[in-house]
N, C-alpha and C positions, 0 to 999 in steps of 0.2 A: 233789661226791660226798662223802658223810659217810667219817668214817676206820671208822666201823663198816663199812660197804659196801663198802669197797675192803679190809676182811679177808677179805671173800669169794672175791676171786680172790688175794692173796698178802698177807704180812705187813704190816702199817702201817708206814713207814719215816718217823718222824716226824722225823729229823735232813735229811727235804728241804727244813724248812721254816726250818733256819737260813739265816742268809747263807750263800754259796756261801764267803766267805774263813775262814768258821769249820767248814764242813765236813770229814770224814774223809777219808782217800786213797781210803778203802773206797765211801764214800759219790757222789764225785765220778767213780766208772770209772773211777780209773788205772791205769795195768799197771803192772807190775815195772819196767820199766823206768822209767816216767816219772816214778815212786815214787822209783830210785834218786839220777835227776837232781836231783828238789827235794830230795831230802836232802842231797845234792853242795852246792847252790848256797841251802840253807839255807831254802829256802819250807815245807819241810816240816820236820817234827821228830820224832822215834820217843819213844811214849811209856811205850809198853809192846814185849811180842815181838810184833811183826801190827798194831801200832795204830800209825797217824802221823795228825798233825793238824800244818795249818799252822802255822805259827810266829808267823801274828798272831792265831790261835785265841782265843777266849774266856779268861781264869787259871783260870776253874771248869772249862772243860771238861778243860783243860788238865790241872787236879789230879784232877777226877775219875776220868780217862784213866787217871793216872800210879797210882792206889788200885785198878786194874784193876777199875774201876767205869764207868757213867753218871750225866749229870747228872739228875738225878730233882726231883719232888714242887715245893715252891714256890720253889727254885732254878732249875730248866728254865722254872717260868712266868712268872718273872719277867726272865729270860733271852729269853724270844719275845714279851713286851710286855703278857704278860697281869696284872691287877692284884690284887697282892697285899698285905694290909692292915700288917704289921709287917715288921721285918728278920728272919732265920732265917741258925741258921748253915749251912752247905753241907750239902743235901742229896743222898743218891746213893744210887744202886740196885746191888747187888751179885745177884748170878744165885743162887738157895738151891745147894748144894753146891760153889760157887768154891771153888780151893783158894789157896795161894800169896800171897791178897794181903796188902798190907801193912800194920801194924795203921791205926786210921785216927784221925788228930788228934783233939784235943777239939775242934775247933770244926766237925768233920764227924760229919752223922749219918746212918747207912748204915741204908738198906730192904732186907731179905732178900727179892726176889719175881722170881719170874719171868714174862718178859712175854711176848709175841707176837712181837716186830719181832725185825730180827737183832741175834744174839749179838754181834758185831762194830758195834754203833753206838755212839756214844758219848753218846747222850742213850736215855733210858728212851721209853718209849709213853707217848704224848701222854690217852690214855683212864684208861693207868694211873699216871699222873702225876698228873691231875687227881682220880681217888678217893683216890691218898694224899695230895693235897692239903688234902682235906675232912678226913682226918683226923688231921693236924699243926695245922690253926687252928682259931680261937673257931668253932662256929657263922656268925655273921654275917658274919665273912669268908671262909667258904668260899663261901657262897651270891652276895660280889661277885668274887670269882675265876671263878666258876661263869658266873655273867652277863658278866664280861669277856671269856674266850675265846670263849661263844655269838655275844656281840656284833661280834666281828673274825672271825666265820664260822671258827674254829679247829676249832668244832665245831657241828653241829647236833642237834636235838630224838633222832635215834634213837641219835647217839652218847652225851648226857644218861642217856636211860633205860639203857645201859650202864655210865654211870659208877654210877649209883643199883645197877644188879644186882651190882655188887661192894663194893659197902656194908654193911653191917651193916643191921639193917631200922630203927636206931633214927635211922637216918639220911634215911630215906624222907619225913618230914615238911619236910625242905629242898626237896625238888622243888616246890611247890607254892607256894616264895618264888621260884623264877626269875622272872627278865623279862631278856632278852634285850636291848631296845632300851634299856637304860640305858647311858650312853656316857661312865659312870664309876662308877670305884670311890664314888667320897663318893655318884652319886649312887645305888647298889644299897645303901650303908648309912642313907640319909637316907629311902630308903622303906622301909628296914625301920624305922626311926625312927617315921614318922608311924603305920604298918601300929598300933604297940605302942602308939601314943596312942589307936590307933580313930576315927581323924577321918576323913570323906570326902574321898579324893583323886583327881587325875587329872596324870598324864604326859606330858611333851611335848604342852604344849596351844598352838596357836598363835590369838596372841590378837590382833585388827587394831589397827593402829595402833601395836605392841609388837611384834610376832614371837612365836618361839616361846619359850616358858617351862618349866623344868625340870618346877614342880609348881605345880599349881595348887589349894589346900588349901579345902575349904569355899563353894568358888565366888567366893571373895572373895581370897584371901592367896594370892599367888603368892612361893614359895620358891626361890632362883636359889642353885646350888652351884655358891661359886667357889672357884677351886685360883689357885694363886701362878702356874702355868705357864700359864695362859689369862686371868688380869685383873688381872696387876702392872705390864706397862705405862700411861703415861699414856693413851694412845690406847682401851686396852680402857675403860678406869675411864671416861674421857668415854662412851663407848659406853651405858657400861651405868646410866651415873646418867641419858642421856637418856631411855633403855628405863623407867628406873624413872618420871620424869618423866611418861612416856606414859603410864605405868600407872596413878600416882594420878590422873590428870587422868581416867580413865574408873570411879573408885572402888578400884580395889586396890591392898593395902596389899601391898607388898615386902619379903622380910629376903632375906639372903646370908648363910648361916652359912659360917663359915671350914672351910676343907675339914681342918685338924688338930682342930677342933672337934668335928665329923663321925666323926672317926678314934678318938679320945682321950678325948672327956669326953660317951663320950654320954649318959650318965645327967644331967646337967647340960644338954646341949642338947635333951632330952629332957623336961625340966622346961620349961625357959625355952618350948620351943614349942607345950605344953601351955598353958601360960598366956598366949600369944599368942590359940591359938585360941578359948579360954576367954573371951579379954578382947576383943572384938572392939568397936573404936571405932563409935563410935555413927555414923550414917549423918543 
């Protein structure tokens, strides 16, 4: 059930979807009493008046907690695994009219909004998290933050059109870059890459004799995005030079751009695959 759908019958409680060891007292059903015991024997920890969180809690949630805040925007998404393109310094959500809190570091930056879920959680709404995620990053990182939660079913299609209806409209022309089944961040940048050169492509194409392939550019060039966390073993590298092996032996030609590549110098890997496609070895 999308979180839009389940605001139908009550508020979104998107701190369900942390681990259980970083969740709230409030969040997990304690009573008062049971409250009282892990504060006794130190499982718990008080962070504010009414707020306790474990004691192996998150430090973000932690400080957020203690700024009589939630964790917000591409703090929280990067916090539940969704992929975010640069570091940011802590983000959090303060309720508009809060009083009392406390001023808040330079390396925190506080959103004045109010959301949906309860006042007592310690992370922001996951819908409204992700619209102000869109607008703390570049463009093209918003739209693979966008693709990474669709993709781990964080969210679906009618909660999307939700984030878009609390946008600004100049934002609307990002809906139309989703793709969901991208199953990384390099690789929601690497199509917006090719998209910007105007060359024909296609997606997770599975090709015999090879498997399946990131991108398959022109009918001929297949483009594999690797990351250091999936092909720096020895084991993957043999893998994927056999895969490539397989590929030229049926005519396609292979690149792997480096997934910092992908991230950092795209105007550069942006050229260079220009001139790939451009330069197509004779057959």
């Amino acid at each position: 059930m999308s979180i839009t759908a389940q605001r139908k019958g009550r508020a979104a409680d998107t701190e369900a979807v942390l681990p259980e060891e970083w969740r709230s007292a409030r969040s997990l059903g304690l009573s008062r009493s049971e409250i009282d015991r892990a504060l006794a024997t130190g499982q718990l920890v008080r962070v504010r008046r009414g707020r306790y969180l474990p004691a192996a809690a998150h430090p973000d949630l932690l400080t957020a907690a203690e700024l009589g805040c939630r964790l917000d925007c591409v703090s929280l998404l990067r916090l539940l695994g969704v992929f975010v393109l640069d570091r940011h310094p802590l983000h959090v959500n303060a309720r508009v009219g809060s009083s009392r809190l406390p001023p808040a570091p330079d390396h925190v930056v506080r959103h004045w909004r109010d959301d949906d879920d309860p006042a007592t959680s310690v992370v922001a709404d996951l819908i409204s998290a992700l619209a102000q995620a869109c607008r703390c990053q570049e463009p093209r990182a918003a739209v693979a933050t966008l693709d990474s939660a669709w993709h781990q079913l964080l969210i679906d299609g009618e909660d999307v059109a939700e984030i878009f209806r609390r946008l600004p409209r100049r934002y609307r022309r990002l809906r139309a870059l989703l793709d969901p089944s991208a199953e990384s961040g390099a690789e929601t940048l690497l199509r917006l890459i090719l998209r910007a050169i105007g060359c024909r492509f296609e997606t997770q194409v599975d090709i015999a004799g090879v498997g399946r392939v990131d991108f398959l550019v022109e009918g001929w060039l297949i483009i594999e995005c690797d990351s250091e966390a999936h092909h720096s073993g020895w084991d993957a590298q043999k893998r994927d030079r056999r895969r490539d092996l397989a590929a030229a032996a049926q005519g396609y030609t292979t690149v792997r751009p480096l997934a910092e590549d992908v991230f950092h110098h795209r105007d550069r890997l942006m050229q260079q695959l220009r001139a790939v496609v451009t330069n197509r070895p004779a057959r």
